[in-house]
C-alpha positions as CSV (number, residue, x, y, z in Angstrom):
1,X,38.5,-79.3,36.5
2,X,41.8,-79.7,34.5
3,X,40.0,-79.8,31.3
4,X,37.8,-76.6,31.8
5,X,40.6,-74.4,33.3
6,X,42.6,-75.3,30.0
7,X,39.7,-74.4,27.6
8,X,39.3,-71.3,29.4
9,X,42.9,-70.6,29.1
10,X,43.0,-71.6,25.3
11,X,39.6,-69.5,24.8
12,X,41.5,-66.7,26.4
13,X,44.5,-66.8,24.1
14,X,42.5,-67.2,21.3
15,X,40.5,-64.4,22.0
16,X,43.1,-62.0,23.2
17,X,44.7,-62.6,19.8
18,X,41.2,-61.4,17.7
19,X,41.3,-58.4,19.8
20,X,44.6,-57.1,19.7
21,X,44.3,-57.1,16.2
22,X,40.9,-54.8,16.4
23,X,43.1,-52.5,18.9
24,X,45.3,-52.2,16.1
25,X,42.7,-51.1,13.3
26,X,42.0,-47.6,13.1
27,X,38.1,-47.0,14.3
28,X,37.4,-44.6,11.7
29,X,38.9,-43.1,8.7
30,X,41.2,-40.2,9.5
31,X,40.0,-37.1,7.4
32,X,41.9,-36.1,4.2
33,X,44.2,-33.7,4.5
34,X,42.7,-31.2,2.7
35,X,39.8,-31.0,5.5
36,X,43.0,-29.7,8.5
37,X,42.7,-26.3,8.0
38,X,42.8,-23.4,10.0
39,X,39.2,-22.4,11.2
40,X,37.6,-25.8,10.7
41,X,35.8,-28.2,13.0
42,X,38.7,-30.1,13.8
43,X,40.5,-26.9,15.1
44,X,37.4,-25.9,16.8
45,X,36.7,-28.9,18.5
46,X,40.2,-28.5,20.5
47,X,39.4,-24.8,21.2
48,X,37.7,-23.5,24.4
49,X,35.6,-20.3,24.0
50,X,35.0,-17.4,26.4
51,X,33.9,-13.7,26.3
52,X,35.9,-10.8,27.7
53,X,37.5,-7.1,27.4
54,X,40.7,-6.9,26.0
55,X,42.9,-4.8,28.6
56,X,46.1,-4.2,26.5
57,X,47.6,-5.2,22.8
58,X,51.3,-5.7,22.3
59,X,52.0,-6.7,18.7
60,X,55.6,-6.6,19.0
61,X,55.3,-9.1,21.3
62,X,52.1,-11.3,19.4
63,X,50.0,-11.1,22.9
64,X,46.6,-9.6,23.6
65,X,45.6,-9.2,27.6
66,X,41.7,-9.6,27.9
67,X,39.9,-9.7,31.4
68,X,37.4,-12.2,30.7
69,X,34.6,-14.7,32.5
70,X,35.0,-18.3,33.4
71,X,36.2,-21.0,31.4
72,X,33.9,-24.1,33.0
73,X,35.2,-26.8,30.6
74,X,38.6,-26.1,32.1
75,X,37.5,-24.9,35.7
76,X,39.3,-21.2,35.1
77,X,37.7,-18.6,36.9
78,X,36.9,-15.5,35.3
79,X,40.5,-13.4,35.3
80,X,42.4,-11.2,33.6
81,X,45.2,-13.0,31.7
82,X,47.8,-12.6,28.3
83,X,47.0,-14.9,25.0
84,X,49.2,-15.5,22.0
85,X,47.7,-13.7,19.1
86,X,49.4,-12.7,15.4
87,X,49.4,-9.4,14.1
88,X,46.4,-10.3,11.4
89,X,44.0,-11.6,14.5
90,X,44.3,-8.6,16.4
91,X,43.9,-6.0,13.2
92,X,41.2,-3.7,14.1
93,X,40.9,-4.3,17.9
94,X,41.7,-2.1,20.4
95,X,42.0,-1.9,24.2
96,X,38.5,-1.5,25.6
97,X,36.3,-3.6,23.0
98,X,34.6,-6.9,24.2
99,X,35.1,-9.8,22.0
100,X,34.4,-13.4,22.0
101,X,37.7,-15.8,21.2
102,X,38.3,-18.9,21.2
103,X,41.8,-20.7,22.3
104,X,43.9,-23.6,22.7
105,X,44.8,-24.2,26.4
106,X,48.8,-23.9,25.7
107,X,49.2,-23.9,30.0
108,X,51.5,-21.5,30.0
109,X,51.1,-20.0,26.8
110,X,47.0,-20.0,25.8
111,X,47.1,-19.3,22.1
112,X,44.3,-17.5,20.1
113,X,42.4,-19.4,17.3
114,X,40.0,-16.8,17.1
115,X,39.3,-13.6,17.7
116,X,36.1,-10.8,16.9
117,X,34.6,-7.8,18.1
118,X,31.0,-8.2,20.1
């Protein structure tokens, strides 16, 4: 009993050994850095999309208000909240249009990616 309760010790050393050097290993190849860029799929897969109005602009301020519908993938209701936006995302919107955006959930400060006119 001895015997096979020390083999299955050693085993487990062993073993443990092999795979915290795999844990350590990267499991795939990061992308070169030319391929981060705004508007790409890496940015967009950390987004969440909806559709809504936008209530009110303030550019001094780099926020847009829009009213819009549920957000399932993070469980938000549809309601009427402010976003972090630039100048340049909001040029050529105004209060009133419906749009589809996307965002990154900031908690308390959501922040545009982007932003067009439906």
């Amino acid at each position: 009993m001895k015997t096979v309760f020390i083999a299955l010790l050693a085993t487990l050393c062993l073993g443990s050994h092999a795979v915290a050097e795999d844990l350590l290993k990267p499991s795939t190849t990061p992308p070169p850095v030319d391929d981060v860029a705004p508007g790409n799929s890496l940015e967009a897969e950390q987004a969440h999309q909806a559709n809504g109005v936008i209530r009110a602009i303030d550019l001094q301020q780099g926020s847009v208000t829009i009213a819009h519908g549920p957000v399932p993938e993070l469980k938000w209701p549809a309601m009427i909240m402010p976003f972090k936006a630039d100048a340049a995302q909001l040029g050529g919107l105004a209060v009133g249009d419906a749009v589809e955006f996307g965002f990154t959930d900031g908690e308390m400060d959501p922040q545009i990616v982007f932003i067009r006119r439906q």
